[in-house]
C-alpha positions in Angstrom: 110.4 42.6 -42.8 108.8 38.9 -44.3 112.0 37.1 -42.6 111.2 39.3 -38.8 107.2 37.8 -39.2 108.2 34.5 -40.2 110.7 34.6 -37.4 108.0 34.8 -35.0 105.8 32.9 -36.0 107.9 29.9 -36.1 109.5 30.6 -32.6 105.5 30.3 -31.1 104.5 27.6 -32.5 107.9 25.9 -31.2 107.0 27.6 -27.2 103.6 25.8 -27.9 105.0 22.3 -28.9 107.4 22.4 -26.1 104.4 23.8 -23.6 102.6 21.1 -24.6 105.1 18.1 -24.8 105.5 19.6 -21.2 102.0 19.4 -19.9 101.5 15.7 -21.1 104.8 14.3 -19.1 103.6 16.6 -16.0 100.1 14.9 -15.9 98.2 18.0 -16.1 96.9 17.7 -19.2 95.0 15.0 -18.1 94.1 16.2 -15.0 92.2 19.1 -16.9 91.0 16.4 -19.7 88.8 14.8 -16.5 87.7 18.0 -15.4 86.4 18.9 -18.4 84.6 15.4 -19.0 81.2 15.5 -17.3 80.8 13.5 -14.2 78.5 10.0 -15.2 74.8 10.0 -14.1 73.3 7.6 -12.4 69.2 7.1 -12.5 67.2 4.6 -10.8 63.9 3.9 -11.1 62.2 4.4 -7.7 59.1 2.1 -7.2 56.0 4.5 -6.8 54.1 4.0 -2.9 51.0 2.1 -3.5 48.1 3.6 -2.2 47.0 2.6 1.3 43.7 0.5 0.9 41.0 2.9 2.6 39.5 1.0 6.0 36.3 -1.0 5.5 32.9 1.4 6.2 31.8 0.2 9.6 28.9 -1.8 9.4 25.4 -0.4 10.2 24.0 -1.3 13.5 21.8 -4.2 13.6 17.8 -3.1 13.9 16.8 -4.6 17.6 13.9 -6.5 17.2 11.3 -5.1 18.4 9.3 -7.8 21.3 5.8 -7.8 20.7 3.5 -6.2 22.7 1.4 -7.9 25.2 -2.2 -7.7 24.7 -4.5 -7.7 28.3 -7.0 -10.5 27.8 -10.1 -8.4 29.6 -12.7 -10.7 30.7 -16.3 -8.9 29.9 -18.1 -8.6 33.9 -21.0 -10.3 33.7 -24.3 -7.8 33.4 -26.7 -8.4 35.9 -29.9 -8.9 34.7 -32.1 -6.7 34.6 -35.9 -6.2 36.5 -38.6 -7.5 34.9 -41.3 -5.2 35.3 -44.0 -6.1 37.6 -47.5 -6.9 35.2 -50.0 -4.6 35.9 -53.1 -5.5 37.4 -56.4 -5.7 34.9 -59.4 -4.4 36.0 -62.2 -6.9 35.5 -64.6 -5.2 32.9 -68.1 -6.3 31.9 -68.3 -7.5 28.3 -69.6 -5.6 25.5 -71.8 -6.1 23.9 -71.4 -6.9 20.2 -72.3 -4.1 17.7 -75.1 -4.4 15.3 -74.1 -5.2 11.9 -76.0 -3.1 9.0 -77.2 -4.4 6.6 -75.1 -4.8 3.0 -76.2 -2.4 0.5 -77.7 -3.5 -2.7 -75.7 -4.2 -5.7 -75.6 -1.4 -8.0 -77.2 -1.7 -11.1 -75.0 -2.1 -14.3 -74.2 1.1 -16.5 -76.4 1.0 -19.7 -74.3 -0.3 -22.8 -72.9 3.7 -25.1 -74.7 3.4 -28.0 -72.5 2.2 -31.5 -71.6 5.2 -32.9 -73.4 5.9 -36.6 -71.0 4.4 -39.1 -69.0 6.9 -40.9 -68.7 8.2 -44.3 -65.2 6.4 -44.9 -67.4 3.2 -44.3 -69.8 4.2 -46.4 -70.2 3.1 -50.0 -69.2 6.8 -52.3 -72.2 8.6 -53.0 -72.5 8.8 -56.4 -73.4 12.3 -57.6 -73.1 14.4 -60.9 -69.3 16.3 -61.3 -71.7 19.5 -61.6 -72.8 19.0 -57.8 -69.2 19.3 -56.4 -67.2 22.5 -56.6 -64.1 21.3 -58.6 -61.3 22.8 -60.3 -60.5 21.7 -63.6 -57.0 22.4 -65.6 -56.9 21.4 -69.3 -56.0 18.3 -70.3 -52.5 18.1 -72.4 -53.0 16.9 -76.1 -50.3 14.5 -76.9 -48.7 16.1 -80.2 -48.0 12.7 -81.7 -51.8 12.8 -81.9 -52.3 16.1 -83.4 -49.6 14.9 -86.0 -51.5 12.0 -86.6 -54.9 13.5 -86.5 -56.4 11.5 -83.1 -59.6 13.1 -81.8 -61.8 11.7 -79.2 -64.0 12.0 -76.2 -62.4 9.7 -73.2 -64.9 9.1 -70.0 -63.3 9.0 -66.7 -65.0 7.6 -63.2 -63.5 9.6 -60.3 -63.7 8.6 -56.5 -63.3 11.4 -54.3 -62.6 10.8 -50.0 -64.4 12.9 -47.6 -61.7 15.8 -48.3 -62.4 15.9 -52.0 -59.2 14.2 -53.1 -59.1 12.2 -56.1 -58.2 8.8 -54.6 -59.1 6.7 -58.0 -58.9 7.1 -61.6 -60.5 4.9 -64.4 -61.4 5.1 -67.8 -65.2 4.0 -68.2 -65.4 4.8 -71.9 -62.5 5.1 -74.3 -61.7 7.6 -76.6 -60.4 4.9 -79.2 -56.8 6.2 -78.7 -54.6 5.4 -75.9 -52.4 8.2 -76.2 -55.5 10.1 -75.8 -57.1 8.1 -73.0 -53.9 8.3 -70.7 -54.1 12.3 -71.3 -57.1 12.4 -70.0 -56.3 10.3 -67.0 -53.1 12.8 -66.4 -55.8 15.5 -66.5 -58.9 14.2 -64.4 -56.4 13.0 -61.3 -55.0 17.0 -61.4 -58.4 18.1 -60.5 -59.3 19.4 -57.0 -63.1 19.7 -55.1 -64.2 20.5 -52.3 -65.9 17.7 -50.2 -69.1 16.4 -51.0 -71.4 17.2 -48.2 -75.0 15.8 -47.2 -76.7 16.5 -44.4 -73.9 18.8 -42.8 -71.1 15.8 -43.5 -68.7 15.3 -45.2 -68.8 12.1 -47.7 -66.9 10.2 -50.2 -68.8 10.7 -53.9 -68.0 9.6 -57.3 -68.8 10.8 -60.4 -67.8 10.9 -64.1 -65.8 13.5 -66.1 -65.8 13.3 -69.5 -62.8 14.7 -71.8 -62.6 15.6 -75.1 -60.0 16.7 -77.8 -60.3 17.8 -81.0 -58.8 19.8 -83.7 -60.0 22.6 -85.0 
């Protein structure tokens, strides 16, 4: 059985040899080796078409000038003159006679001078009256406590000059009351007070008169 396989096996390979051996003396074998080989290729390069250049845009017709227009010259007719108007004759009239002038009127006599007017109370020197005579409002003078502390007493004099309103305008001390703490108190007090005008003879006048202003201890 191994000798039969063996058998046949070597008797094909031998037919394919000699098959072979054949086909390379007939030239077939190379005959199909060229078939089989692919043909060669050939490329070339083909130069691309360059574009055509476009035409040139036509050029725009040239503006005609324009000739100028001719102006008529008109010459201005001559304007006749015209009629002077034909004077009218003036009737020949008697003169007249010249009016009478009348006589200028005498001059006026000059206004009389306005009287001065009286002189007023602010003029006026202050009347000098008693503080009783005016109706006044006094507030009670302030007593330093430096001076109670220390015992200060006194009576301070004060000359007051009122306006026509009854306003203190001025503030003096005519007698002292020894102590200047005490004296300036009494100043504070006397310009705090308030009247009511002086009056004399229906008017109002400026007035002075003097306030005295004690403190003591008690």
């Amino acid at each position: 059985m191994f000798d039969q396989r063996f058998l046949k096996i070597t008797v094909a390979v031998l037919l394919f040899h000699v098959g072979l051996l054949y086909l390379i003396q007939s030239g077939l074998a190379r005959k199909m080796t060229e078939a089989v080989i692919a043909p060669e290729i050939i490329a070339r390069i083909i130069p691309m078409e360059q574009p055509k250049p476009e035409p040139p845009a036509p050029e725009p017709p040239k503006a005609q000038p324009t000739p100028p227009k001719q102006v008529k010259v008109v010459t201005p007719r001559p304007t006749p003159p015209k009629p002077q108007p034909t004077p009218t004759p003036v009737a020949n009239l008697p003169p007249t006679p010249n009016a009478i002038e009348a006589p200028p009127a005498p001059p006026a006599p000059p206004a009389p001078e306005p009287p001065a007017p009286p002189p007023t109370a602010t003029n006026a020197a202050p009347r000098a009256v008693g503080i009783g005579e005016m109706a006044c409002s006094q507030p009670a003078p302030v007593y330093p406590r430096q001076s109670q502390r220390m015992g200060e007493t006194g009576e301070a004099v004060i000359r007051l000059n009122f306006d026509e309103t009854g306003k203190v305008v001025k503030a003096v001390v005519s007698k002292t009351s020894g102590s200047d703490r005490l004296d300036e108190a009494a100043l504070t007090a006397a310009r705090a007070i308030r009247c009511k005008p002086y009056m004399e003879n229906g008017r109002a006048m400026a007035a002075t008169a003097q306030q005295p202003i004690k403190f003591e201890l008690n």
